[in-house]
VOBA-1610 file (N, C-alpha, C; in pm, whole numbers, padded with zeros to 5 digits, always signed):
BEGIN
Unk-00416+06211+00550Unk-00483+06082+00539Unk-00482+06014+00676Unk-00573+05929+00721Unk-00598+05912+00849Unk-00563+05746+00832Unk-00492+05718+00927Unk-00421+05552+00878Unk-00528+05454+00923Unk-00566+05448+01003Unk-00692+05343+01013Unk-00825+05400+01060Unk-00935+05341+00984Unk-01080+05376+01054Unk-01137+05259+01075Unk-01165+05261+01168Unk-01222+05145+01255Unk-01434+05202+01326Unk-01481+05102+01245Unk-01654+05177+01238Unk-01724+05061+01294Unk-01786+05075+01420Unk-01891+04963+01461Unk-01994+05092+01463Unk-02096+04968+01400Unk-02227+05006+01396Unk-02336+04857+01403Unk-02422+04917+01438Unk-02544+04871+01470Unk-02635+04914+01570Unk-02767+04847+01611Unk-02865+04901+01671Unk-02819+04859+01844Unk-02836+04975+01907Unk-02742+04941+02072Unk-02910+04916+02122Unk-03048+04924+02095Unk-03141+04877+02128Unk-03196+04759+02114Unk-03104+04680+02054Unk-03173+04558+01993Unk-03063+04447+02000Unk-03077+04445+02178Unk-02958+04345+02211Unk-02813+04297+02138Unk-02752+04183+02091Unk-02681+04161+02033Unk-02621+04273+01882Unk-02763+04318+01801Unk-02696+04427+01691Unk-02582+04532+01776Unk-02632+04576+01889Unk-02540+04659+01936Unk-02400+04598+01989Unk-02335+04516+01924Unk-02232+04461+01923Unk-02136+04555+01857Unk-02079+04622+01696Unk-02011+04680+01684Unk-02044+04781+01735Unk-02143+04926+01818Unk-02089+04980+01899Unk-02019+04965+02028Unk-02066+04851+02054Unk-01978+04801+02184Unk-01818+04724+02182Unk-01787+04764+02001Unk-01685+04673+01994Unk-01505+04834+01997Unk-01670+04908+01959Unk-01601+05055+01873Unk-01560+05118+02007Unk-01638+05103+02123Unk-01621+05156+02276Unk-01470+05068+02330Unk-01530+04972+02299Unk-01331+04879+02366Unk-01246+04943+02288Unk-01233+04938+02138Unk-01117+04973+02027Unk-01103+05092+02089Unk-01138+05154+02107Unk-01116+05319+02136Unk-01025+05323+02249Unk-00993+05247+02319Unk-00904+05267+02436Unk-00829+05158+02401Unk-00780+05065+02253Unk-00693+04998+02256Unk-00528+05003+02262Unk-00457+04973+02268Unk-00348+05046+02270Unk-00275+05036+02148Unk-00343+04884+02051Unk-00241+04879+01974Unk-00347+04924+01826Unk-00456+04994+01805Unk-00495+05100+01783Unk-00473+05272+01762Unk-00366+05274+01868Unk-00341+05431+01881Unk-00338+05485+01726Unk-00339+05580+01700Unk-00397+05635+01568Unk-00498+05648+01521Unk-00558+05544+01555Unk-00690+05500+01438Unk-00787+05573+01526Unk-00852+05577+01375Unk-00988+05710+01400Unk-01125+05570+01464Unk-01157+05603+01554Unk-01264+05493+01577Unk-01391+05587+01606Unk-01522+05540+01540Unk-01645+05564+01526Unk-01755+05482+01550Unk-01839+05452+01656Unk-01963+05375+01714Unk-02038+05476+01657Unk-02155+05404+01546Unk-02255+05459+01469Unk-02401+05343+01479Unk-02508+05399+01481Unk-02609+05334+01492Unk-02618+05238+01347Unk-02595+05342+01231Unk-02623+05251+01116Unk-02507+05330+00999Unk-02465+05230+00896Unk-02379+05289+00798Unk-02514+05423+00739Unk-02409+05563+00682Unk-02477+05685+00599Unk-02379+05707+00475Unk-02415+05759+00380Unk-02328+05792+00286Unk-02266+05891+00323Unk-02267+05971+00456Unk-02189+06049+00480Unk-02041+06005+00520Unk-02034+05861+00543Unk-01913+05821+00593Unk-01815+05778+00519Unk-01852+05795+00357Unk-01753+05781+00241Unk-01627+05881+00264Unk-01708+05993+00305Unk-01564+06085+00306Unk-01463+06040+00405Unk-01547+05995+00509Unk-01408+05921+00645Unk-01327+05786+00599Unk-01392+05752+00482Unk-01368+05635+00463Unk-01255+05656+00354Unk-01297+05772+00240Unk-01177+05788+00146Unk-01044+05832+00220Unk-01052+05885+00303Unk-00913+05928+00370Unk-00814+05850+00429Unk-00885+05751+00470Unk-00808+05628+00557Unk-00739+05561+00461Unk-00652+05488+00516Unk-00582+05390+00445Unk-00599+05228+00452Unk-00698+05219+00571Unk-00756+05105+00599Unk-00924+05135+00626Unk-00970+05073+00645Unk-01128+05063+00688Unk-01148+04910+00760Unk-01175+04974+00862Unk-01237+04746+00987Unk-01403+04833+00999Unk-01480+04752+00964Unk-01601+04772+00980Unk-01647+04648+01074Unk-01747+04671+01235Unk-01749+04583+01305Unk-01891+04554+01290Unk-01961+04466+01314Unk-02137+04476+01321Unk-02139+04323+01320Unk-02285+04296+01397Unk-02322+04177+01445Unk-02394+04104+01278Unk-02397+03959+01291Unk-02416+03928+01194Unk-02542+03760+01204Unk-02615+03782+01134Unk-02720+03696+01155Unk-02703+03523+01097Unk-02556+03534+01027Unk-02545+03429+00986Unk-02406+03380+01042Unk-02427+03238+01086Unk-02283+03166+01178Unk-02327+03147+01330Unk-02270+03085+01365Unk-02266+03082+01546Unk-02260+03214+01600Unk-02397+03190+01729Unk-02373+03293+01811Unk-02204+03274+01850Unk-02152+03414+01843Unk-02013+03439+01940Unk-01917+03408+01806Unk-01958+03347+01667Unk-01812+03302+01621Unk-01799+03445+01546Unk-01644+03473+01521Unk-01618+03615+01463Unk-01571+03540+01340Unk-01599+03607+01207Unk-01542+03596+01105Unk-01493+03754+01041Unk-01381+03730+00960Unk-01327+03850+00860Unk-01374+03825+00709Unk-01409+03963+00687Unk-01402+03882+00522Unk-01369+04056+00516Unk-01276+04005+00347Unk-01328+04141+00272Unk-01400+04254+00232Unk-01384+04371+00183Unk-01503+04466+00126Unk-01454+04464-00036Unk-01528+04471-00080Unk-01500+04520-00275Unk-01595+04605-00298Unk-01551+04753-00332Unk-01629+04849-00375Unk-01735+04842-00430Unk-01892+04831-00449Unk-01936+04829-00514Unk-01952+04929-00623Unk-01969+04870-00785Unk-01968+04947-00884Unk-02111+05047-00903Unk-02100+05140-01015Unk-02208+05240-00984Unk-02326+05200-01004Unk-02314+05059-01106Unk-02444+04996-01125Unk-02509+04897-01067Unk-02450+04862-00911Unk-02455+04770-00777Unk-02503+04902-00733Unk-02491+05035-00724Unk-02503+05134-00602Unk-02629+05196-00667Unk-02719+05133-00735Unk-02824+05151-00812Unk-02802+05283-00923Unk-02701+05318-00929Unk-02634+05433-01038Unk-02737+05550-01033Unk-02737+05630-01118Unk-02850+05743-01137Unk-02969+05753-01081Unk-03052+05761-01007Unk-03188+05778-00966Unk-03267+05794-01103Unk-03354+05685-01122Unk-03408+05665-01203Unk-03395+05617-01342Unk-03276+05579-01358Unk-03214+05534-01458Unk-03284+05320-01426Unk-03350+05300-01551Unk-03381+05230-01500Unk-03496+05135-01418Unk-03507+05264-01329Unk-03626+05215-01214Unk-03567+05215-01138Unk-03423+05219-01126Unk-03301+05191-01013Unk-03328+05297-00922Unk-03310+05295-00801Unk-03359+05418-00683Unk-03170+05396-00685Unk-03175+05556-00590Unk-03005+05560-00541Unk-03019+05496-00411Unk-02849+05567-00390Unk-02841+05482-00213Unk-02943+05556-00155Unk-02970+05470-00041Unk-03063+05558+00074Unk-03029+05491+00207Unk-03011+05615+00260Unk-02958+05543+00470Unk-02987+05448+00509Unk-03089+05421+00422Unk-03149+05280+00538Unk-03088+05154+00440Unk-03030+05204+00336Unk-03006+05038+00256Unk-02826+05042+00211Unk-02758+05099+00353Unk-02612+05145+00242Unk-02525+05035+00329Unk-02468+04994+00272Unk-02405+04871+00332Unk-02242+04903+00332Unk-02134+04799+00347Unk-02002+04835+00318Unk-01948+04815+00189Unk-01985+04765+00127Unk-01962+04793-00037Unk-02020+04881-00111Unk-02124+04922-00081Unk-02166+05074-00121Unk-02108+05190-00069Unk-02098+05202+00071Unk-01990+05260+00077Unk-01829+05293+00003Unk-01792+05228+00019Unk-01654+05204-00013Unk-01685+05249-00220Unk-01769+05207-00266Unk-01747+05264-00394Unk-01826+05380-00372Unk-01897+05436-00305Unk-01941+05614-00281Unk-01765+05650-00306Unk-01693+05586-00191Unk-01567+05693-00175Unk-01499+05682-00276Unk-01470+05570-00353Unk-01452+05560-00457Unk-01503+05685-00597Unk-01605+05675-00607Unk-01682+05761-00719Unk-01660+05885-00664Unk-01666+05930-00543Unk-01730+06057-00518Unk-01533+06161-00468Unk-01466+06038-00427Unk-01367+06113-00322Unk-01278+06043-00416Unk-01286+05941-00495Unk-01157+05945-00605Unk-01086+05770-00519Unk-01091+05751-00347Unk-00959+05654-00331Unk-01094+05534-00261Unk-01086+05425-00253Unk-01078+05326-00197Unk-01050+05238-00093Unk-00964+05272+00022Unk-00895+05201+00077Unk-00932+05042+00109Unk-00838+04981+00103Unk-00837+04816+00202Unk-00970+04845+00277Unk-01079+04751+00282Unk-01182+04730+00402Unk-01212+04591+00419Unk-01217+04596+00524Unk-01270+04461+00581Unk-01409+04437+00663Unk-01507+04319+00684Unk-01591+04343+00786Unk-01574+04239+00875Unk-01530+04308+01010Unk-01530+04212+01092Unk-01691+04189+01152Unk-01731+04040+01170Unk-01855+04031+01191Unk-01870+03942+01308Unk-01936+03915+01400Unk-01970+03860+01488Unk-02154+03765+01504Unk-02115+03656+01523Unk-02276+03604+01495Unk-02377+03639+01665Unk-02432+03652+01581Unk-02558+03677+01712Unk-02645+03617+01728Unk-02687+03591+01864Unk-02750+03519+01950Unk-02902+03592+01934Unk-02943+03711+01972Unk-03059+03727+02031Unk-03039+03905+01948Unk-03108+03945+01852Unk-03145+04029+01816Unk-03295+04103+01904Unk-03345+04067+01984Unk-03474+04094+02057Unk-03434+04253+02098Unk-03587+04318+02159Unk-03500+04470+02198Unk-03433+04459+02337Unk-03335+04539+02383Unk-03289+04529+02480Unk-03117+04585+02490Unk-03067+04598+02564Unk-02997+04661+02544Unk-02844+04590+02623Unk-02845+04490+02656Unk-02730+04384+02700Unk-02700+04269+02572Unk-02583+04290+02574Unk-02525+04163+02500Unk-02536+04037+02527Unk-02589+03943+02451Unk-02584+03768+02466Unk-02465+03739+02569Unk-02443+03636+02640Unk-02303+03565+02699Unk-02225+03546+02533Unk-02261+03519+02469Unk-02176+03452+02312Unk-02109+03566+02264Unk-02182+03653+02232Unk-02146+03767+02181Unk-02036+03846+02276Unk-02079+03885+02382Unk-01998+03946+02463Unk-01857+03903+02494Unk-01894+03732+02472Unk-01719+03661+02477Unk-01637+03654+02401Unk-01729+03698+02304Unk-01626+03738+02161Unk-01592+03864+02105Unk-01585+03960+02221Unk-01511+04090+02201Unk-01416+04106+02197Unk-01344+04018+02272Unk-01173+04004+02301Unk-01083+03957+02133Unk-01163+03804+02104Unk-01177+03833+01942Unk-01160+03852+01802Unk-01261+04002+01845Unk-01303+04122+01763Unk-01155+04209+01785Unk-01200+04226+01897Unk-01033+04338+01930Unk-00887+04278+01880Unk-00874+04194+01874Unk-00781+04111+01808Unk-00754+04076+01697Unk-00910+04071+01619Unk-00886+04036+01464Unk-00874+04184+01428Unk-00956+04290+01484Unk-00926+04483+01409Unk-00803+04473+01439Unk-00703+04465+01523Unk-00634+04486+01564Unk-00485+04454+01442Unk-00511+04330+01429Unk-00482+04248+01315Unk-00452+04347+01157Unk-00558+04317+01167Unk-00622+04385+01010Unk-00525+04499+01001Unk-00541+04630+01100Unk-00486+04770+01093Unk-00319+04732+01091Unk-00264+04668+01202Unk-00143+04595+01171Unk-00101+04623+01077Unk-00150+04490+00991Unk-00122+04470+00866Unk-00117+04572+00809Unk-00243+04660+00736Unk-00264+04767+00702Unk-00194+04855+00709Unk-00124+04931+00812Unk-00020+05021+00870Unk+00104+04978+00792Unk+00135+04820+00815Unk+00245+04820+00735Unk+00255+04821+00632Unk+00152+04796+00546Unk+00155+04836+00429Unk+00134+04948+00338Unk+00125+05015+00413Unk+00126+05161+00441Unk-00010+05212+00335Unk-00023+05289+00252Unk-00137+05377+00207Unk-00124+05302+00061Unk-00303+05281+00062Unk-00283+05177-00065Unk-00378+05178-00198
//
């Protein structure tokens, strides 16, 4: 089991979204990190349930369109259930997950349903300034990496000590 996964994602073309890969590039050389599996991804896939059932924590990083440019907030993840994850294909009218619409609570109940565990997740989020294309971070955003690195940092902490859950 892998004790923390730590996942920024978003679009690194579209200024500010590329915030959790740029958050996933600092974490990766953090020190108080060591262990943790860290992953810069363009966008959440249902392939990442399986990285996700193994861990014992999950920090999910990504820029966020609601709040002050630069302010970081934490919140929770809660699995979504099979009938939030649109359940059966076609049951319904309900479509399944699809790459382009899988979020962190769909996730987290994929790993759930599919891999059996759950772990603790959190999303750390960051508000953004300037979604435009481009490939530099806002001044707001960028000042709030330090943070970001601080609140993951946090989270896994915790997490670690509470060991596998």
């Amino acid at each position: 089991m892998t004790r923390a996964l730590v996942i920024g994602y978003g679009n690194t073309l579209r200024s500010d979204d590329g915030a959790g890969p740029e958050a996933a590039s600092i974490l990766a050389g953090d020190p108080r990190l060591a262990g943790a599996e860290v992953l810069a991804v363009q966008q959440l896939v249902p392939e990442l349930a399986l990285d996700m059932s193994r861990a014992s924590i999950v920090v999910l990083v990504d820029a966020s369109v609601t709040g002050r440019p630069g302010e970081v907030t934490v919140r929770p993840v809660v699995a979504a259930g099979a009938g939030e994850m649109g359940g059966t294909a076609g049951m319904a009218g309900a479509p399944g997950p699809s790459s382009h619409h899988v979020g962190p609570a769909e996730l987290l109940g994929l790993a759930r349903e599919l891999y059996g565990a759950a772990p603790s997740a959190f999303v750390v989020s960051i508000g953004a300034a300037d979604l435009g294309p481009g490939e530099e971070l806002s001044p707001e955003v960028r000042a709030a990496l330090p943070r970001v690195a601080d609140a993951v940092a946090g989270l896994v902490g915790r997490g670690e000590d509470a060991g596998p859950g």
